[in-house]
C-alpha positions as CSV (number, residue, x, y, z in Angstrom):
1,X,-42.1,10.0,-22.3
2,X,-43.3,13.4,-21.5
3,X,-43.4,15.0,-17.6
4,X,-40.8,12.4,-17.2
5,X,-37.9,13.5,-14.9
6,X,-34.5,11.4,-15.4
7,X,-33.2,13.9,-13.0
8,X,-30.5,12.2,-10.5
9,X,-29.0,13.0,-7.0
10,X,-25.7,12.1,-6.7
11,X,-24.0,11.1,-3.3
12,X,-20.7,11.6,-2.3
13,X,-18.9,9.8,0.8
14,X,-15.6,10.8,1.7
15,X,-13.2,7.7,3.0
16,X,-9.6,9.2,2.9
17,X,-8.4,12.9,2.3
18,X,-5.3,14.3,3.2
19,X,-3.0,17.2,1.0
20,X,-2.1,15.1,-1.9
21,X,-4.5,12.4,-1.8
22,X,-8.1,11.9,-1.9
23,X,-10.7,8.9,-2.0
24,X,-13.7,8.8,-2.2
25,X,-17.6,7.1,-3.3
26,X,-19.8,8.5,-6.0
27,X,-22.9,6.9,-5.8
28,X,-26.5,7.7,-7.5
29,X,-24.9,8.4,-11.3
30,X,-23.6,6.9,-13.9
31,X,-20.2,6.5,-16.1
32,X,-20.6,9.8,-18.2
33,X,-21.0,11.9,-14.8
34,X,-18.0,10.0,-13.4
35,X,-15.8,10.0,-16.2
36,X,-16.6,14.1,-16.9
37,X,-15.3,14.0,-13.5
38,X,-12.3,12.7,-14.0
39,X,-11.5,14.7,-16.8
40,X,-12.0,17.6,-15.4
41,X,-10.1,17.0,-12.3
42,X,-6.9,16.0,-14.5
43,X,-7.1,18.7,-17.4
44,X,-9.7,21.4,-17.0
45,X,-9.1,23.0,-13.5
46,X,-6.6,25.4,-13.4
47,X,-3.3,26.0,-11.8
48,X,-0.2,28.4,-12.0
49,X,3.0,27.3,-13.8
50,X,6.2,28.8,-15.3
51,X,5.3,29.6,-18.6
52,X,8.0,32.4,-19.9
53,X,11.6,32.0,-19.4
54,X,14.5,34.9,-19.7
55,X,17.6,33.5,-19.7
56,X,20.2,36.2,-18.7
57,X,23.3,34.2,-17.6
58,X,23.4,30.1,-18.4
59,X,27.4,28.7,-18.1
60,X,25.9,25.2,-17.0
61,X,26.1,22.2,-18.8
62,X,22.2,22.7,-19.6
63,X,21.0,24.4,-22.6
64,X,18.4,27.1,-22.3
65,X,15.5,25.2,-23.4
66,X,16.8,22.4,-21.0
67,X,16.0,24.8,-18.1
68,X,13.4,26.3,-19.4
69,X,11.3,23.0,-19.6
70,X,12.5,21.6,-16.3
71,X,11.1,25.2,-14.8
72,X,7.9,24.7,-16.3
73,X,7.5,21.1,-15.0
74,X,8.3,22.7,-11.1
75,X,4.2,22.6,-9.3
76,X,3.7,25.9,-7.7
77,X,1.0,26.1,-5.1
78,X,-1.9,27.4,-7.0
79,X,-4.9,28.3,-4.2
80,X,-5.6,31.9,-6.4
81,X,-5.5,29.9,-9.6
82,X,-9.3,30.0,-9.5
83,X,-9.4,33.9,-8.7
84,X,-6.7,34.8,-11.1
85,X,-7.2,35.9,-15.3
86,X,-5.8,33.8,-18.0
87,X,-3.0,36.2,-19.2
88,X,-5.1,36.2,-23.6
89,X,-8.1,37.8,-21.0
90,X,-6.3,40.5,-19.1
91,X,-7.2,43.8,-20.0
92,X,-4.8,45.0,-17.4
93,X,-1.9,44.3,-19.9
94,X,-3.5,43.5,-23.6
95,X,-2.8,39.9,-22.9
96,X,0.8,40.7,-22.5
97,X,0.7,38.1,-19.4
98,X,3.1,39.9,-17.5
99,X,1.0,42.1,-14.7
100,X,0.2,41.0,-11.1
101,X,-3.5,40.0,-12.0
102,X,-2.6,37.2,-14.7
103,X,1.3,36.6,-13.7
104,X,4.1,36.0,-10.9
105,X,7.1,36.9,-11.6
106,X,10.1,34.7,-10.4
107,X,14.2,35.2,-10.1
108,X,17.0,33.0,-9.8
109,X,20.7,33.6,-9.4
110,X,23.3,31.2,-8.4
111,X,27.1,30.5,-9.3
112,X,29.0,27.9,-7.4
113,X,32.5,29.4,-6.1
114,X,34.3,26.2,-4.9
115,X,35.0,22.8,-5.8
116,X,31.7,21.3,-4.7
117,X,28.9,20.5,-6.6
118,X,26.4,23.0,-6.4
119,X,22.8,22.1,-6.5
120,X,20.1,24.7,-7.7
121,X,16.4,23.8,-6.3
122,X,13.0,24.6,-6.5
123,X,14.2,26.5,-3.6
124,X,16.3,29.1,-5.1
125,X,13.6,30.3,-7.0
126,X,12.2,33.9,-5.7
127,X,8.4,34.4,-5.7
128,X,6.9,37.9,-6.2
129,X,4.0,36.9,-4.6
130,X,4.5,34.3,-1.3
131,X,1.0,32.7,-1.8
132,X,2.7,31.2,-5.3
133,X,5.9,29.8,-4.9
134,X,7.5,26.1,-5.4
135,X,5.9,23.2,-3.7
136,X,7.7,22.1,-0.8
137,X,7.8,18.3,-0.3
138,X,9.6,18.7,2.7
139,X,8.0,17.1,6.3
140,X,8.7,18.3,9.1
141,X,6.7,15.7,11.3
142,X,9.0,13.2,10.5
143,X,12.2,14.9,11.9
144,X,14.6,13.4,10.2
145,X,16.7,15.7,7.8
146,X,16.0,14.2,4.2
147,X,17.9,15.0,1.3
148,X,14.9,14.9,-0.8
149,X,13.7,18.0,1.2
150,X,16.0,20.1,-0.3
151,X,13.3,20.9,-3.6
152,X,13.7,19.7,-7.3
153,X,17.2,20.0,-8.5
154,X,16.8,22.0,-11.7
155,X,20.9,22.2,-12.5
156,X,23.8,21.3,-11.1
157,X,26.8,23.4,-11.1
158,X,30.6,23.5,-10.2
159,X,33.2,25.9,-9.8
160,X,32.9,28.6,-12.2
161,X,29.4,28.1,-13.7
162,X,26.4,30.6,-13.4
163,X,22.8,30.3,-13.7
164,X,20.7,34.0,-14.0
165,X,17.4,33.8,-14.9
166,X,13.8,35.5,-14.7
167,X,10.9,33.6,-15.1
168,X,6.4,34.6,-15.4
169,X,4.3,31.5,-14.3
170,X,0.2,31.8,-15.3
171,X,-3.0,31.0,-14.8
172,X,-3.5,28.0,-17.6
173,X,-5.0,24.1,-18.0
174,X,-3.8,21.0,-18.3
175,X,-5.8,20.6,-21.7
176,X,-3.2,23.3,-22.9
177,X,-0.6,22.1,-21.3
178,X,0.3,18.7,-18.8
179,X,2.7,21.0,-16.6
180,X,-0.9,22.7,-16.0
181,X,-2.4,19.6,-14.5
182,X,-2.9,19.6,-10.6
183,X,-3.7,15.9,-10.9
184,X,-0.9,13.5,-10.7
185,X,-3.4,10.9,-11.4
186,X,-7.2,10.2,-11.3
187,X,-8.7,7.0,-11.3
188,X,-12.0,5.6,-11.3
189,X,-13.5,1.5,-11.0
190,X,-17.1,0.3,-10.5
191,X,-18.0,-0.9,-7.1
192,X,-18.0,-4.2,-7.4
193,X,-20.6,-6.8,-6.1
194,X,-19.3,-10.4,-5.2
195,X,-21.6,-13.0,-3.8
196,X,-20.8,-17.0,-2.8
197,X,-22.5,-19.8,-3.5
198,X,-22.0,-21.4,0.1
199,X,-23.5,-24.4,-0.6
200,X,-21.2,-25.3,-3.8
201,X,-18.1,-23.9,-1.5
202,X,-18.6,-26.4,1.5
203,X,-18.5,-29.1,-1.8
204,X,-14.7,-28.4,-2.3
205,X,-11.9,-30.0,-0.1
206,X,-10.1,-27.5,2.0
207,X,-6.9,-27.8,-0.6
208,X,-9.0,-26.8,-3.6
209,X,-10.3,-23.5,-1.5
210,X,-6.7,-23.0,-0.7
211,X,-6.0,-23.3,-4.6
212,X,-9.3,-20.8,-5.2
213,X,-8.4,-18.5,-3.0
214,X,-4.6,-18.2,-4.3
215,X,-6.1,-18.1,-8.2
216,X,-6.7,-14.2,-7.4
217,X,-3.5,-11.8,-8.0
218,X,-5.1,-9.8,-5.4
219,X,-6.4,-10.8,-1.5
220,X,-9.8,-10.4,-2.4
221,X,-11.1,-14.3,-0.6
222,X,-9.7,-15.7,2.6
223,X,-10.1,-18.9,4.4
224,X,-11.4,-18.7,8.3
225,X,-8.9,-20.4,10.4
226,X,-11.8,-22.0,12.5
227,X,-14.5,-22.6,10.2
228,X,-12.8,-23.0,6.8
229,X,-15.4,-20.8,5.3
230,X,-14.1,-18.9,2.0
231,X,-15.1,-15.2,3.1
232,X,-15.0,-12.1,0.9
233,X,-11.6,-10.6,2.2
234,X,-11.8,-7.3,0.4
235,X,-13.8,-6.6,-2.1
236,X,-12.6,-3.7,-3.7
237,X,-9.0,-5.1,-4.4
238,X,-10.4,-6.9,-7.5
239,X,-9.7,-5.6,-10.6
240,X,-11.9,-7.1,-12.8
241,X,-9.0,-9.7,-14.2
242,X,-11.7,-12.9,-13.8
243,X,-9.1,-14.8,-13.0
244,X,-11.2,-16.6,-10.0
245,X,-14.3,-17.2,-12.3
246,X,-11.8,-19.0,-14.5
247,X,-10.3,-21.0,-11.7
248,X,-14.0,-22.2,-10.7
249,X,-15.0,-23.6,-13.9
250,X,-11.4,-25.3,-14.3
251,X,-12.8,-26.7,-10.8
252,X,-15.8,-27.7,-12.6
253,X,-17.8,-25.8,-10.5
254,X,-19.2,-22.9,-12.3
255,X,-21.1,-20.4,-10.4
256,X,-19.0,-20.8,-7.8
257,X,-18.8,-17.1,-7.5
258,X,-21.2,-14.5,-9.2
259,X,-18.9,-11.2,-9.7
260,X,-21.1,-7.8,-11.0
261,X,-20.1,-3.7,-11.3
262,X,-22.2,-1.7,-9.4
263,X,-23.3,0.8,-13.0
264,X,-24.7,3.4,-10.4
265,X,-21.6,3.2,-7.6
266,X,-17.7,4.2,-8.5
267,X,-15.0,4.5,-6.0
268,X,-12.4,7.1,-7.0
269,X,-8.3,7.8,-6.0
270,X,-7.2,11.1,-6.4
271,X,-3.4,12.2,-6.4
272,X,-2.1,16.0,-6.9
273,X,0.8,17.2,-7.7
274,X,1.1,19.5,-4.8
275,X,0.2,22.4,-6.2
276,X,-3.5,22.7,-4.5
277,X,-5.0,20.5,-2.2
278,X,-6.9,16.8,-3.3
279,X,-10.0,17.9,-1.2
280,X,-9.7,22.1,-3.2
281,X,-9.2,20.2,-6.7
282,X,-12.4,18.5,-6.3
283,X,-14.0,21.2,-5.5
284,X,-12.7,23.2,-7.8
285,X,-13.6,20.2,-10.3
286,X,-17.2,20.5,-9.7
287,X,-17.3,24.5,-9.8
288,X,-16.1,23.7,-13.5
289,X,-18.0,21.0,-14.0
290,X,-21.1,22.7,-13.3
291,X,-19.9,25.9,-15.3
292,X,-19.6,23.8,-18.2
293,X,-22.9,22.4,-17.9
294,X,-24.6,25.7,-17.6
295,X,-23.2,26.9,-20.8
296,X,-24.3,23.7,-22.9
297,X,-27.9,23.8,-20.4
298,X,-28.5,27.5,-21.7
299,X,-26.5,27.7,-25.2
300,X,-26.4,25.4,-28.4
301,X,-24.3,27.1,-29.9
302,X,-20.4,26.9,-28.2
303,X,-19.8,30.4,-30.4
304,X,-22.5,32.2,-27.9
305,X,-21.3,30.1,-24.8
306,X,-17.8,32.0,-25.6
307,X,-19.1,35.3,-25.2
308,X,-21.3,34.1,-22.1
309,X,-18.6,32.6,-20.3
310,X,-15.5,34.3,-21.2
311,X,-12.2,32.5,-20.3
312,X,-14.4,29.1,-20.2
313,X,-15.8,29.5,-23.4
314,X,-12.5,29.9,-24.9
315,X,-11.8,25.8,-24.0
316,X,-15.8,24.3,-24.7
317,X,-14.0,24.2,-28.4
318,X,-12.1,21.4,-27.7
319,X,-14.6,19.3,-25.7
């Protein structure tokens, strides 16, 4: 219908946030909006990783390649990812990908001199630049000295063996690549909607509430201890497996429970690798997001949206 706004307002309510995790409400929208979301987060916004590997000295029991993938895989902390060129768009160095506005150039060099095993890490790698180097999983709140703070054991070496490398990390996306994603995962479920019928409850015996309330894999219904009363327990720990609307008509009590997905109302988790913050990756999410609107908004044509947006235009070929 013409003059007809379907214009929405999406509403965002943060509940947990920390480095490497995030959740959070998105309310007011729908699916497509979420889901565009979600893709983004995981394989659109971009990061730094290893990308170019010269191998100078390898006596391990690792091939080159070997190494080379287990480099790229390493997160590096990517806050200037956003600020940085895509090495195919530097003019600085014809694409070459290996200047200090589209690259960081890394060095490692370790030979193990005694009978010990000698683990190389994460931590033996050498930044050129100190705002991109290897995430440290290490925390030091919890004062104890774990081995798993050490870093990420790339190769292991003993007596004799040498490892002499130089590696370039850039600016790239998960879409090109998964060691590009920030996103260790990104999930999505509807809010869902669960109402009682009382009246049928306080019908059943307190054994067959018992036997309803155990028919869910997860504590979504409990029992009060005083009352007997079946009580929502939490709500958002079902997963849509329908197991309880199964149990109540094998009860013979249809209806016993009415069960419905909020369509306008989607509760997200968001894990990252490490490499930028959950709360920067959203962000950063929505800065894309909204780029890539613009250029459908004022373009038809994803050939002039290429030379309008540059470095984004070079990915709205894929989706």
């Amino acid at each position: 219908m013409e003059g007809v706004s379907y214009q929405r307002f999406p509403k965002i309510k943060i509940r947990t946030v920390r480095d490497d995790f995030m959740k959070f409400e998105l309310r007011d929208t729908d699916a497509s909006i979420a889901n565009a979301l979600r893709r983004v987060m995981i394989a659109e916004v971009p990061t730094i990783a290893i990308d170019l590997v010269e191998i100078e000295v390898n006596s391990s029991v690792l091939n080159d390649e070997f190494i080379a993938h287990r480099l790229g895989l390493i997160p590096l902390t990517s806050e200037r990812a956003m600020s940085m060129r895509f090495s195919r768009d530097c003019d600085a160095c014809d694409g070459d990908g290996q200047c200090e506005y589209c690259s960081v150039e890394f060095h490692l060099r370790a030979k193990c001199i005694n009978d010990q095993t000698l683990d190389v890490t994460s931590k033996d790698l050498y930044s050129s630049d100190h705002t991109v180097v290897p995430v440290d999983f290490s925390d030091s709140s919890t004062g104890f000295d774990n081995t798993e703070n050490r870093g990420i054991i790339i190769v292991k070496l003993r007596r004799g063996q040498e490892l002499v490398l130089r590696a370039i990390a850039r600016k790239g996306i998960g879409k090109d690549h998964a060691k590009w994603s920030p996103a260790a995962t990104v999930t999505f479920m509807y809010e869902p909607e669960i109402y009682i019928n009382e009246e049928m409850m306080e019908g059943l015996t307190l054994e067959e509430k018992k036997e309803f309330v155990d028919s869910s894999p997860t504590k979504v219904f409990d029992i009060n201890p005083n009352t007997h009363q079946v009580y929502v327990h939490d709500a958002e720990a079902y997963t849509y497996d329908d197991e309880v609307l199964k149990k109540a008509e094998a009860m013979g009590k249809p209806g016993l429970v009415e069960i419905h997905a909020k369509e306008d109302s989607f509760i997200f988790t968001v894990e990252t690798t490490g490499g930028i913050k959950a709360s920067q990756l959203f962000l950063n999410a929505i800065d894309v997001l909204k780029q890539k609107l613009d250029a459908v908004r004022l373009s038809s044509d994803t050939v002039e949206a290429d030379e309008q947006f540059g470095e984004l235009g070079a990915h709205m070929r894929g989706g």
